[in-house]
Biopython code that builds the backbone (N, CA, C, O; Angstrom):
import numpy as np
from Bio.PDB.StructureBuilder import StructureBuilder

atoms = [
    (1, "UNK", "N", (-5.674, 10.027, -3.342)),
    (1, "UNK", "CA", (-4.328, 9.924, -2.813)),
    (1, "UNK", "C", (-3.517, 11.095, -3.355)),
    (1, "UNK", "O", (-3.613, 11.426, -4.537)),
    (2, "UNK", "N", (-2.646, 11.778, -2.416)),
    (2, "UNK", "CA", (-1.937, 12.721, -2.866)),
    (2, "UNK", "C", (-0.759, 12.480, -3.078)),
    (2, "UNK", "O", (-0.089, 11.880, -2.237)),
    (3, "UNK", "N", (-0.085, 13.028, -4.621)),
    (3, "UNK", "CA", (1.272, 13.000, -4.735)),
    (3, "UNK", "C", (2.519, 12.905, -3.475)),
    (3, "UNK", "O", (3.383, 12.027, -3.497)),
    (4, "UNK", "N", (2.464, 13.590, -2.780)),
    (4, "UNK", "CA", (3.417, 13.342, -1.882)),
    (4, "UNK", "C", (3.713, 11.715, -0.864)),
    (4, "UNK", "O", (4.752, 11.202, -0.450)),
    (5, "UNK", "N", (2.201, 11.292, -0.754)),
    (5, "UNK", "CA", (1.940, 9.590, -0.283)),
    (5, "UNK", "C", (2.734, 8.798, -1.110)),
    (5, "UNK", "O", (3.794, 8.262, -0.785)),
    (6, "UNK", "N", (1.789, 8.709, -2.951)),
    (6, "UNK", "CA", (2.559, 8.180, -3.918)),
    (6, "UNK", "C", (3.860, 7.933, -3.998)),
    (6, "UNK", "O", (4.462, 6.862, -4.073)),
    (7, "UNK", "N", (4.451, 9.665, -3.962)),
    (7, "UNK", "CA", (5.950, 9.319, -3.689)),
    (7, "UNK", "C", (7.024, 8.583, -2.460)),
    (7, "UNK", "O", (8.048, 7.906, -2.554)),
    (8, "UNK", "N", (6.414, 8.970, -1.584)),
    (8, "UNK", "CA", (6.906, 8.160, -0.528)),
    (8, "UNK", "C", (6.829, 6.447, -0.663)),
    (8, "UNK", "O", (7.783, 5.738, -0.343)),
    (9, "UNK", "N", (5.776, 6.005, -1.092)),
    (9, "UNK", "CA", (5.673, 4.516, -1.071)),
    (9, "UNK", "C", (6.585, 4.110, -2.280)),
    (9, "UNK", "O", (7.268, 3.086, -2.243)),
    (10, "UNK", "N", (6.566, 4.868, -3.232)),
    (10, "UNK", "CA", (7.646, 4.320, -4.860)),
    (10, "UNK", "C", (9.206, 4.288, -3.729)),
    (10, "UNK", "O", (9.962, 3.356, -3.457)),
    (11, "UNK", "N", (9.206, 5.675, -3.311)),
    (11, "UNK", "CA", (11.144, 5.731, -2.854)),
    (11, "UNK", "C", (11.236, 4.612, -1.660)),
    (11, "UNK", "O", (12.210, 3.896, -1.431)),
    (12, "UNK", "N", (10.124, 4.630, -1.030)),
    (12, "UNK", "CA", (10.440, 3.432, -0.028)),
    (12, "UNK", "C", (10.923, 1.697, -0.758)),
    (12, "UNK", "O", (11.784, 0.849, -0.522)),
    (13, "UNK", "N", (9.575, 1.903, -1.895)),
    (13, "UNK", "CA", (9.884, 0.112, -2.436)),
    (13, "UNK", "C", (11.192, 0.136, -2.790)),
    (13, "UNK", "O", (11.959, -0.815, -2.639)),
    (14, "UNK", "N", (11.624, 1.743, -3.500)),
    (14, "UNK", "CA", (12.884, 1.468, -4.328)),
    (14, "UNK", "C", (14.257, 1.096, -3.735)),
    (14, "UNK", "O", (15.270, 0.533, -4.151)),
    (15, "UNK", "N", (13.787, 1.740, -2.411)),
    (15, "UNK", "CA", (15.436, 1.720, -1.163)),
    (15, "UNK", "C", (14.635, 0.251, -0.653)),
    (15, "UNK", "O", (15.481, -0.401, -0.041)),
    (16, "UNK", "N", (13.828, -0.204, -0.674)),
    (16, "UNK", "CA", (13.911, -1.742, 0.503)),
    (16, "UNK", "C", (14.871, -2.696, -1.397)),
    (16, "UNK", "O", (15.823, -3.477, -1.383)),
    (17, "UNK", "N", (14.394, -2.374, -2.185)),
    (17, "UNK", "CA", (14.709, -3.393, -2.952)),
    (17, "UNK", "C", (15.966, -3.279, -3.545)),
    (17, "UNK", "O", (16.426, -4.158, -4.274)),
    (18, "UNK", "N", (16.760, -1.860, -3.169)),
    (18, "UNK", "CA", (18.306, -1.828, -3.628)),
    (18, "UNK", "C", (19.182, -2.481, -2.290)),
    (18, "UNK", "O", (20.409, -2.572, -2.311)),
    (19, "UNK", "N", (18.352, -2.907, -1.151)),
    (19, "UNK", "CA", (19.055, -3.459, -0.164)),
    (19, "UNK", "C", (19.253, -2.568, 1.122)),
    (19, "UNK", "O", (19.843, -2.993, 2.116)),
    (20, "UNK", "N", (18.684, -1.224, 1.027)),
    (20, "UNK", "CA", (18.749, -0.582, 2.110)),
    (20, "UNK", "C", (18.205, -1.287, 3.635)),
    (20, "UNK", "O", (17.579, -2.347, 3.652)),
    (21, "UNK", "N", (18.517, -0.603, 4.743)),
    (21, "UNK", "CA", (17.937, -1.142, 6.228)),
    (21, "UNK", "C", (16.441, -0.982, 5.903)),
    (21, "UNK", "O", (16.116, -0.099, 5.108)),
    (22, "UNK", "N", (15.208, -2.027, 6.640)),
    (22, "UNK", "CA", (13.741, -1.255, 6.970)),
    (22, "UNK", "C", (13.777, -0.693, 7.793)),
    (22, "UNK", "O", (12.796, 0.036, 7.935)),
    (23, "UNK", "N", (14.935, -0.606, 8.955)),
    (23, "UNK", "CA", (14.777, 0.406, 9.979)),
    (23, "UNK", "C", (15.269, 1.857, 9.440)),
    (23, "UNK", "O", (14.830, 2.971, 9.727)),
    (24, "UNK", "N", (15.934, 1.620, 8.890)),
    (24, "UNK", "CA", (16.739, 3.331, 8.041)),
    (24, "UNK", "C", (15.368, 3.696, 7.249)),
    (24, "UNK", "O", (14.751, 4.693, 7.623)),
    (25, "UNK", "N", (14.907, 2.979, 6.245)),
    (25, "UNK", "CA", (13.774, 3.592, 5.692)),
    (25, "UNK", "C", (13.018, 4.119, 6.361)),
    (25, "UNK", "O", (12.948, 5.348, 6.369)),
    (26, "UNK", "N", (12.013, 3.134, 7.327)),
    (26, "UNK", "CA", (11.082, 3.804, 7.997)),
    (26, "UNK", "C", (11.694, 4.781, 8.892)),
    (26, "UNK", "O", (10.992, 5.784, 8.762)),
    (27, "UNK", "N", (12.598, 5.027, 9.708)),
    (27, "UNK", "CA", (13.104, 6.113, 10.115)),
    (27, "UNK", "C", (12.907, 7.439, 9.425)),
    (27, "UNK", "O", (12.236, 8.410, 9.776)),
    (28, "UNK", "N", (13.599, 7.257, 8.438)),
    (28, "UNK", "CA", (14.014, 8.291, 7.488)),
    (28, "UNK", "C", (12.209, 9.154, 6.715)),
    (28, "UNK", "O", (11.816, 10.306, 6.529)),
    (29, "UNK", "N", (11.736, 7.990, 6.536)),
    (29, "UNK", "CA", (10.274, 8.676, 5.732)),
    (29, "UNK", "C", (9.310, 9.111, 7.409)),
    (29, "UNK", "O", (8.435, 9.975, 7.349)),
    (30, "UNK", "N", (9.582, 8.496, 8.598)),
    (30, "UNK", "CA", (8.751, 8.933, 9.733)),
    (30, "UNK", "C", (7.684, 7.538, 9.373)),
    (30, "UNK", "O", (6.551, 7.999, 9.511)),
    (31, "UNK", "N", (7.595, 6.448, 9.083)),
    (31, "UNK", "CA", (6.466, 5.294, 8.776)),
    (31, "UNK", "C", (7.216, 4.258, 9.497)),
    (31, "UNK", "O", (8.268, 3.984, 10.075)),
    (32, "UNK", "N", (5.860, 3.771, 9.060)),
    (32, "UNK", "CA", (6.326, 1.637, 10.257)),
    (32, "UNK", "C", (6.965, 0.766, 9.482)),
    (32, "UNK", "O", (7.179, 0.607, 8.280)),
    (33, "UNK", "N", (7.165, 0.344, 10.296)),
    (33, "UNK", "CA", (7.935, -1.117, 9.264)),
    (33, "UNK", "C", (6.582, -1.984, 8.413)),
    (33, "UNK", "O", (6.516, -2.441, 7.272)),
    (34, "UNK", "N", (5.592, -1.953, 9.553)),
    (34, "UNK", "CA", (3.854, -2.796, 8.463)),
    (34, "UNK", "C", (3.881, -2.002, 7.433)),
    (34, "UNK", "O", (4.124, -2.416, 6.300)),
    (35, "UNK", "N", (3.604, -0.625, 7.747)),
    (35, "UNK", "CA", (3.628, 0.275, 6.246)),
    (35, "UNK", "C", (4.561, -0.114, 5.040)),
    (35, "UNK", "O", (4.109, -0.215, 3.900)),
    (36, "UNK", "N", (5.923, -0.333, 5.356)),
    (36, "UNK", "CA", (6.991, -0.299, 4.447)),
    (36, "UNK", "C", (6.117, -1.838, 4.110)),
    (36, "UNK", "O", (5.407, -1.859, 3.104)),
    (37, "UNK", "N", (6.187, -2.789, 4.779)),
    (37, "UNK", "CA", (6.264, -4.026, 4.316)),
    (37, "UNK", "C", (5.118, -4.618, 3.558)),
    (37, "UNK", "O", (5.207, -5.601, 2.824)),
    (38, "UNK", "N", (3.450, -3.559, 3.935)),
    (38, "UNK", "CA", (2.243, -3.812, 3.064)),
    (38, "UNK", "C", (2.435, -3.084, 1.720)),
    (38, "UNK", "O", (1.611, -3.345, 0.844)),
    (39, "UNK", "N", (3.715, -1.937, 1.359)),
    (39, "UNK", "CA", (4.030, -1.626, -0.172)),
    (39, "UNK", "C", (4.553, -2.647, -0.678)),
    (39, "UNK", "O", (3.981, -3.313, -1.540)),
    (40, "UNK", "N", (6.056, -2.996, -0.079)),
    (40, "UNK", "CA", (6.915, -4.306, -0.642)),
    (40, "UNK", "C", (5.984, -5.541, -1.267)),
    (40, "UNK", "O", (6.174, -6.276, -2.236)),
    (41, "UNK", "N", (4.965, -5.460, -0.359)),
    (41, "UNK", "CA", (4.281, -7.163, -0.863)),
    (41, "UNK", "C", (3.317, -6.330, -2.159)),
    (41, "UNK", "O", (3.312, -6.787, -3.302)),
    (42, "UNK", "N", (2.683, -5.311, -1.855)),
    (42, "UNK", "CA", (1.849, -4.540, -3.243)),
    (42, "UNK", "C", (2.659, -5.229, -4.221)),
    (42, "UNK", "O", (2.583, -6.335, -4.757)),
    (43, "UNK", "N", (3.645, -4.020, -4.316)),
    (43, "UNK", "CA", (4.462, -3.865, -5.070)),
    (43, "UNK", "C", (5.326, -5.703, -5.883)),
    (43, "UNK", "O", (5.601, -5.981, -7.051)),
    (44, "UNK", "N", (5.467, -6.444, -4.715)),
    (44, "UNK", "CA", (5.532, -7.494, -5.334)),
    (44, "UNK", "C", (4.448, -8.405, -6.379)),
    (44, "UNK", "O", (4.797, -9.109, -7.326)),
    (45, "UNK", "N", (3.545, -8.247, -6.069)),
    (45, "UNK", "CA", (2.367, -8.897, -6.454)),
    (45, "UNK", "C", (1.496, -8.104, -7.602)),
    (45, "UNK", "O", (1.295, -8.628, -8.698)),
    (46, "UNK", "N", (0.959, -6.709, -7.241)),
    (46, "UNK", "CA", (0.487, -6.369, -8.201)),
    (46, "UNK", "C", (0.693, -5.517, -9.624)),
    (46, "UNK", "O", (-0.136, -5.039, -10.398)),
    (47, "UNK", "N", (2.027, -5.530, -9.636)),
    (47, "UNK", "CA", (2.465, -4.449, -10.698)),
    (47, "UNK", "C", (2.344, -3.229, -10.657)),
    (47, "UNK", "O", (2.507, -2.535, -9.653)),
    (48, "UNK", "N", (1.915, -2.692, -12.230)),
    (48, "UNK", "CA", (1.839, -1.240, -11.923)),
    (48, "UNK", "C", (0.759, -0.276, -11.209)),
    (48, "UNK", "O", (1.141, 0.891, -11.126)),
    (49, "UNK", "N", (-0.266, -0.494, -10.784)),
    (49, "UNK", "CA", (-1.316, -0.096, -9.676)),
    (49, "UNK", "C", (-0.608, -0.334, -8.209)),
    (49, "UNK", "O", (-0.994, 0.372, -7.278)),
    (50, "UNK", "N", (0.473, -1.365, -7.973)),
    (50, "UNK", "CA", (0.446, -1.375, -6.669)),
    (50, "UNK", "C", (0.585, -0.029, -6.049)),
    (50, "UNK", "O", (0.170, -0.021, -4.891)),
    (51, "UNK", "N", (1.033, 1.080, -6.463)),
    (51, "UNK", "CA", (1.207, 2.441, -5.166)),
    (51, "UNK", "C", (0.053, 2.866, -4.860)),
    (51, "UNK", "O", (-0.198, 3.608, -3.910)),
    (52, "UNK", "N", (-1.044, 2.237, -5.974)),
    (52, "UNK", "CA", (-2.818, 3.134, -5.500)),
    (52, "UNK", "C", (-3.311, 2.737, -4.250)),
    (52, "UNK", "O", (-2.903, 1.589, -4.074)),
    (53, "UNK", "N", (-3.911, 3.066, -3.390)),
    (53, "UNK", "CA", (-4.660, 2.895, -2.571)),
    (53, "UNK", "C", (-6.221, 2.501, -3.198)),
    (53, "UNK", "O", (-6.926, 2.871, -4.136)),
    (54, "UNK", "N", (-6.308, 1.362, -1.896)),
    (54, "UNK", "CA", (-7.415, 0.716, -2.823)),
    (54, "UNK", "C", (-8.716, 1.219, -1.438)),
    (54, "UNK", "O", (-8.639, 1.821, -0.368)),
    (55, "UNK", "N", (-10.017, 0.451, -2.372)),
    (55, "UNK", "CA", (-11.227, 0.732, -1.506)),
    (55, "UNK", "C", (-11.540, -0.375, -0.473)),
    (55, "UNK", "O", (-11.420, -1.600, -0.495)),
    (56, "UNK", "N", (-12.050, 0.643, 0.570)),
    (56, "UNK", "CA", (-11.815, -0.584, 1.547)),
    (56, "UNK", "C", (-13.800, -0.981, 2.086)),
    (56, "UNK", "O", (-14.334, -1.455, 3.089)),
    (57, "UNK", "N", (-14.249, -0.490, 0.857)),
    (57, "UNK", "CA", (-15.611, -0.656, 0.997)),
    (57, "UNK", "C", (-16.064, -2.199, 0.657)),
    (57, "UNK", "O", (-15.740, -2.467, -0.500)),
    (58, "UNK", "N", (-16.806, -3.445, 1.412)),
    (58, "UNK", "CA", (-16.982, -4.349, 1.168)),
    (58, "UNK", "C", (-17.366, -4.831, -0.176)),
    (58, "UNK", "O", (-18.067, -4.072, -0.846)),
    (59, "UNK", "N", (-16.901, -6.363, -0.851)),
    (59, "UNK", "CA", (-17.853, -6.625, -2.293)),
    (59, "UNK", "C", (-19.183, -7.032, -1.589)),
    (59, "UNK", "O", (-20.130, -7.049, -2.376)),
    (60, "UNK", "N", (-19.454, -7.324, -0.462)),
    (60, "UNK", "CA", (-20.487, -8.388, -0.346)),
    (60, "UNK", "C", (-21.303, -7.197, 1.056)),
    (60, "UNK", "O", (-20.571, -6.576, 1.827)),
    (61, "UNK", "N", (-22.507, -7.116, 1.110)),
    (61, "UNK", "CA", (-23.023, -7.349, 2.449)),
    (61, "UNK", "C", (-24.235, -8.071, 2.170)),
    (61, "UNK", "O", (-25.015, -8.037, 1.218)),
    (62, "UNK", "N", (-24.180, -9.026, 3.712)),
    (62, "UNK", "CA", (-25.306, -9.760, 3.722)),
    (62, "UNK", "C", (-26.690, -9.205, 4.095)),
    (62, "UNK", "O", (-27.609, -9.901, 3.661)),
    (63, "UNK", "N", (-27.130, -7.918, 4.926)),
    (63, "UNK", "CA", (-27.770, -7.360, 5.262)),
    (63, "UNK", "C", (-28.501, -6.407, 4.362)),
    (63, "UNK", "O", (-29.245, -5.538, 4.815)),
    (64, "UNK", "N", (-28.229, -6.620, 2.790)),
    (64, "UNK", "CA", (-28.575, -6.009, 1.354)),
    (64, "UNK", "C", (-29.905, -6.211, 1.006)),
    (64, "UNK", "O", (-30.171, -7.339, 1.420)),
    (65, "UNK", "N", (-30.962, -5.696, 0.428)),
    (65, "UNK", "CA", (-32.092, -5.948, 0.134)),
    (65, "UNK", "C", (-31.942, -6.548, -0.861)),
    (65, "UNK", "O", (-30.831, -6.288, -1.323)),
    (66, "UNK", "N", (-32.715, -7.527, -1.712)),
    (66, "UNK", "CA", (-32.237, -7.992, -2.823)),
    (66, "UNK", "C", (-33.167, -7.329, -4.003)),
    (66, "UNK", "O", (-34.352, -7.116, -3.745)),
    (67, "UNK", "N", (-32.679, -7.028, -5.192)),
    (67, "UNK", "CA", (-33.680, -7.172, -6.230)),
    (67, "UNK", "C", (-35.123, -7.155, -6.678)),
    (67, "UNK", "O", (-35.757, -6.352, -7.364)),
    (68, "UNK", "N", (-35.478, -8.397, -6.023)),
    (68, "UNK", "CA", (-36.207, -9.139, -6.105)),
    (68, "UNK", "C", (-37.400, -8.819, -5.433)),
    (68, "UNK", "O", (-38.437, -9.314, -5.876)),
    (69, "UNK", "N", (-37.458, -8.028, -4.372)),
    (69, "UNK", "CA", (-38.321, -7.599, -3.548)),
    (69, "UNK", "C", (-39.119, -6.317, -3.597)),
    (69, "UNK", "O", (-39.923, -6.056, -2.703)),
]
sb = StructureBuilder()
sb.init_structure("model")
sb.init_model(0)
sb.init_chain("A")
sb.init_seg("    ")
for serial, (resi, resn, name, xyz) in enumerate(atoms, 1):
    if name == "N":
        sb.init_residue(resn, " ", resi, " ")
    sb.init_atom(name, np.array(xyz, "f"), 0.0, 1.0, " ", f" {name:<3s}", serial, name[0])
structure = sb.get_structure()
């Protein structure tokens, strides 16, 4: 993730949570309102990691060879 992403998602949480519009935000940064609103809930929930982008590679596949074989 590049600095400039990072920053955008911190100034966004920071203006939805001083009370700014989500339409002024997302306007203003060029993003969606889902975008603004999948940081807000990060940001609610996970603390200080929420601005990372996470992996979107499965824990599980069933189609895995096992071990064992």
């Amino acid at each position: 993730m590049d600095d400039e992403s990072r920053g955008y998602r911190i100034l966004a949480v920071k203006w939805f949570e001083s009370g700014k519009d989500s339409r002024t935000i997302c306007a203003s940064l060029k993003k969606s309102k889902a975008w603004l609103y999948k940081w807000v809930k990060r940001y609610r929930e996970n603390g200080e990691t929420w601005p990372e982008d996470r992996s979107r590679r499965p824990l599980m596949n069933p189609m895995h060879t096992g071990t064992n074989i």
